[in-house]
N, C-alpha and C positions, 0 to 999 in steps of 0.2 A: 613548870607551867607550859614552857613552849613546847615541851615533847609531847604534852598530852592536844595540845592545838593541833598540831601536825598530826596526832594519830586521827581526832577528828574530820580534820581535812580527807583523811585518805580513807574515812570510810566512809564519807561523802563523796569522794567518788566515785567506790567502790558500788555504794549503790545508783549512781548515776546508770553505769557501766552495766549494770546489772537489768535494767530494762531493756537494753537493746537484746542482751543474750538472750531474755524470756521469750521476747515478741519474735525473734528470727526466725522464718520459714526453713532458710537450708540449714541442716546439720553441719556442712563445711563451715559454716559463719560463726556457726553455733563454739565450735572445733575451735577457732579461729582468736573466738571473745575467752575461751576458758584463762589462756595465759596471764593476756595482760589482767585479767578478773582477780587470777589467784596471787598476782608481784605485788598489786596494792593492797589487797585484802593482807598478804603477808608484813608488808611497810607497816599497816595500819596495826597491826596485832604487836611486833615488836616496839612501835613505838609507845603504846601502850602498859608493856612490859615495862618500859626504861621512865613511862613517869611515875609506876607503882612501884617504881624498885624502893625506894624508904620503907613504904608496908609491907614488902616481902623482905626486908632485913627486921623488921618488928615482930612479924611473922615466925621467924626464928628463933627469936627473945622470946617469942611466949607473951608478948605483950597481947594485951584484950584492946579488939577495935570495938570502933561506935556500927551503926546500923549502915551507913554511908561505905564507912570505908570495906565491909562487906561486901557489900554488893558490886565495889569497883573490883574486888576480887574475884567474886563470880562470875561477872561479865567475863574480865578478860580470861580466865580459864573455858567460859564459851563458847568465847571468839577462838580460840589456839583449838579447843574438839570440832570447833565445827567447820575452821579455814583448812586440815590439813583432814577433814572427812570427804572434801569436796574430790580428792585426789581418788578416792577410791568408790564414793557413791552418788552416781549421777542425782539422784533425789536432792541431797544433803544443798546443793545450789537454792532451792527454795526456801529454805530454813535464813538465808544469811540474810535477807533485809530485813526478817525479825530480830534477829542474833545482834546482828550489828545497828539499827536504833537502841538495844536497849545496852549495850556499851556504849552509843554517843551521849544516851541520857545520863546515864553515868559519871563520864568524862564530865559533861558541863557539872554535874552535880559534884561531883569532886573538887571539880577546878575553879568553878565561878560563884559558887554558893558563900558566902561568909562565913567565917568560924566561928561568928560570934551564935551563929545562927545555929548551924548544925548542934552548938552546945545546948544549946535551948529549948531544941526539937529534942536531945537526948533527955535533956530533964522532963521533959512534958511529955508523955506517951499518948496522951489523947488528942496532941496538937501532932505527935509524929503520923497516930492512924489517920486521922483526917488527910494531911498531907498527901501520905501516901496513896488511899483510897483516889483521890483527889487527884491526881498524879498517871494513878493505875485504871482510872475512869475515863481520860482522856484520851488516854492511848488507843484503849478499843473505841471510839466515839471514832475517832481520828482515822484508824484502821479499815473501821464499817464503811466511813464516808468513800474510802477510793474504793471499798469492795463495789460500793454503788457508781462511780467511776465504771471500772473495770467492767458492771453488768452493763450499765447504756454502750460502754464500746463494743461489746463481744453482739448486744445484741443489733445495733444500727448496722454492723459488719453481716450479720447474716440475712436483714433487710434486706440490703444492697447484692446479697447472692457470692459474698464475697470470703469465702471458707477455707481460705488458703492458712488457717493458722498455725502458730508454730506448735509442738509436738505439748513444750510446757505448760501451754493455756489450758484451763478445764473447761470442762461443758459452761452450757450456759447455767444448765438447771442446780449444779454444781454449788457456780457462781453465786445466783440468788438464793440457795440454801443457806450456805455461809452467810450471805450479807443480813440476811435475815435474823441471823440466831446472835450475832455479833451486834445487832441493835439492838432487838433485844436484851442483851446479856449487857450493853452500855445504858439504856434505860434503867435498869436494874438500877446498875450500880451508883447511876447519877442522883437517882433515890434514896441510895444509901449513904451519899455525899451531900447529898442537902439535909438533911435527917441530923448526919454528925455535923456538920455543920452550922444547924439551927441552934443547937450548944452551945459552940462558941461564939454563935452570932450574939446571943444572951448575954453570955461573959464580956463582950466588952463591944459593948454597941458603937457603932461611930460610920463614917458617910461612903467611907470606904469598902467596909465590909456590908453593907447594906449596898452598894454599885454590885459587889462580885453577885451577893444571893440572888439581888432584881434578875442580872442577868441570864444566871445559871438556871433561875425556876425556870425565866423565858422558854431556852433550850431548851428544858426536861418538858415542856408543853409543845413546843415542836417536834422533838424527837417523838414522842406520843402520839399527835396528830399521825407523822409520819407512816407508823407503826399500826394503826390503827384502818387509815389507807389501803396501806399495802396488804394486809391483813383480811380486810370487809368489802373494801372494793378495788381488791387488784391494780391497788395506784403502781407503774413503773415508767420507765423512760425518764424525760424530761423534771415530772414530776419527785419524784422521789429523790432527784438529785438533786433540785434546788430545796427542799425541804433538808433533807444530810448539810448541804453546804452552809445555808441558813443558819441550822442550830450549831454547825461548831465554830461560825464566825461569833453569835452569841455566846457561844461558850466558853472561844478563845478573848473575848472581851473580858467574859465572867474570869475565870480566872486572873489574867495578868492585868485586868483594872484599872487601875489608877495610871499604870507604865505602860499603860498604850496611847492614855489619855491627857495625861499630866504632863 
């Protein structure tokens, strides 16, 4: 358990680390960040390694994993092509705050999840998709929101006449492409998470699960509005980011519910 903490730790830093390298104007700085980027990125990967080592000796056996311990596997095989990609293609640096959230998800999901739990999700497969969906819905919601970050920054900076960017940033029009087709594509999915969700809201009605749906339609009528804005009458700036911010605090209510509030 503690080797996998510690691996989290260091890809928490790792992408701490990782924003100054992006935004850096000079390439010497740039030069500069690669080292210490690539010692912890490396810490974080072998620790990683050393708290899978049980499923990579099961692995051996020919034992069959659950859906969980898959994915801890996939991760860290990831992390290992994409931390020693860095060495040879400059590109491959922007890949690693995706790469590496979805090994920290992992991590806590391996590490902090209950096993009574995971058994549970393996017997139920319509409680596992929903999860997942649910899970995999967030992330891009979550994603969209700093795209829309990152467009008011790039855009207030060219206001101000202020273009000195670093080489990694992309255009602005770039910027708003992406953020756009990523709401989108989280809208979607938010649809198809309350949808499966409506299911098991039926199967086992109670005050709890009626908090998570209240809040999550909330969002999905935010996220909409949002969408809909930006879309018909060119909402941006200001607006569109308190609208993003809005729907994933309601979102992040909707989900973890009770244990934010209880």
């Amino acid at each position: 358990m503690w080797f996998a903490i510690l691996s989290i730790l260091f890809y928490l830093l790792n992408l701490l680390l990782i924003v100054p390298f992006l935004f850096n104007m000079q390439i010497n700085a740039q030069q500069g960040l690669k080292i210490p980027l690539f010692l912890t990125a490396l810490l974080a990967v072998i620790l990683h390694c050393v708290s899978l080592q049980p499923l990579l000796f099961d692995l051996a056996s020919g034992q069959s994993f659950t859906l969980m311990e898959i994915g801890s596997l996939m991760s860290v095989m990831i992390s290992i092509l994409a931390t020693f990609a860095t060495l040879r293609l400059s590109t491959a640096w922007l890949l690693l705050p995706i790469v590496y959230s979805f090994a920290i998800i992992n991590l806590v999901g391996a590490t902090f999840i209950p096993s009574h739990l995971v058994q549970l999700l393996n017997q139920n497969a319509t409680m596992m998709f929903h999860i997942g969906l649910s899970i995999f819905t967030y992330a891009v919601c979550f994603i969209a929101m700093l795209y829309a970050v990152q467009l008011v920054w790039i855009d207030r900076r060219l206001k101000l006449k202020k273009t000195d960017f670093s080489p990694a940033i992309p255009p602005l029009i770039t910027v708003e492409r992406h953020f756009f087709r990523l709401f989108v594509a989280g809208e979607i999915l938010l649809t198809a998470t309350l949808i499966s969700g409506s299911w098991h809201l039926a199967q086992a009605l109670n005050l709890e699960n009626l908090h998570k749906a209240a809040f999550s339609f909330v969002a999905w009528i935010v996220f909409g509005i949002a969408i809909l804005g930006h879309q018909y009458f060119v909402w941006r700036g200001k607006k569109m980011i308190i609208y993003s911010i809005s729907g994933m605090i309601l979102l992040t209510i909707g989900y973890f519910g009770s244990r934010l509030i209880g």
